[in-house]
N, C-alpha and C positions, 0 to 999 in steps of 0.2 A: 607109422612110427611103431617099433619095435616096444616091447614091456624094460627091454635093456634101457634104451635112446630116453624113454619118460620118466625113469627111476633116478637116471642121473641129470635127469633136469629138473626135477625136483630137488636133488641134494644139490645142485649147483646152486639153485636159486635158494634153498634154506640157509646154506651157509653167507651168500651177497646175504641176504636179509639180516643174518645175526654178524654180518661183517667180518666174517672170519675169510681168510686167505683160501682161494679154492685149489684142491690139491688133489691130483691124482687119491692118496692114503684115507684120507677127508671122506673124498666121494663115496669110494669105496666101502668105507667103513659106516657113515649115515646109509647105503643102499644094504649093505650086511644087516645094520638094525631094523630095519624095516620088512628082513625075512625075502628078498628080491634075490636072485641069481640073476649077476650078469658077466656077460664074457669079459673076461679081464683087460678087453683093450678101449673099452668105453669109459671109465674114469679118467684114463689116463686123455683121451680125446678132449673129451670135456675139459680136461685142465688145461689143455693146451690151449684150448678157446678161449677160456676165462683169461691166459694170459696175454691173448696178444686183443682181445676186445673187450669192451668195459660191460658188463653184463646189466649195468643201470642202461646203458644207451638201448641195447638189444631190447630189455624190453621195454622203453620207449619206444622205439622204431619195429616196434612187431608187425604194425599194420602199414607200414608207409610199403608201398608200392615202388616198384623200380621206376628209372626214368623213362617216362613215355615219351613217345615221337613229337618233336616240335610241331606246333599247326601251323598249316602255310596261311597266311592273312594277304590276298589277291591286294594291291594298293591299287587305287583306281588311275588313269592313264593321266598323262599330262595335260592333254588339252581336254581332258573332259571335268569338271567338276561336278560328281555324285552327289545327290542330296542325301542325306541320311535319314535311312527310314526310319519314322518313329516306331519305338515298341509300345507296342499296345499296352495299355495300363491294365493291370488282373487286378480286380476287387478281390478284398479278402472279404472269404464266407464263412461265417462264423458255423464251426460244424457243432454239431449237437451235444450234448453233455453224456457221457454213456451214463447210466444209472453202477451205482456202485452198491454191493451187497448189504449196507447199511440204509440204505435208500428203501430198500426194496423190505426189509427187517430182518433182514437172515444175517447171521455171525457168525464167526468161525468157532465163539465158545459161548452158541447159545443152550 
């Protein structure tokens, strides 16, 4: 990602957060305060974004993943009835407690 592409995703996102309409002029003008040059067709991109997708969804859905390949699930044949195997039961093992720097008597404002 470019220093242009970050600056106006940051003013895209200042402005969703204080609810103001996002605007080609807008962007421009929050990456202007900021002492940022960018090429003058990246506000304008970004507005067209904000227009036609809702910038709460975006970043809700920042980490969701495309749609992956359905799994094929083999069904067992007609005349055979499979028993299903059991899954083995995993104990939970209780892991150790790390010691934490008050434990040990050190602080960060000792």
């Amino acid at each position: 990602m470019s220093i242009s592409e970050i600056a106006c995703t940051y003013a895209a996102l200042i402005l969703h957060d204080d609810g103001i309409p996002i605007t080609a002029e807008k962007i421009a003008a929050l990456v202007k305060a900021a002492n940022v040059s960018v090429e003058s067709y990246w506000p304008g991109l970004f507005a067209k974004l904000a227009e036609k997708r809702d910038i709460g969804d975006l970043i809700l859905n920042v980490g969701a993943g495309g749609g992956g390949g359905a799994v094929a699930v083999a069904a067992p044949g007609a005349g055979a009835a499979a028993p299903a195997a059991a899954a083995p039961v995993e104990e939970k093992k209780e892991e150790p407690k790390e010691e934490s720097d008050e434990d040990m008597g050190f602080s960060l404002f000792d």
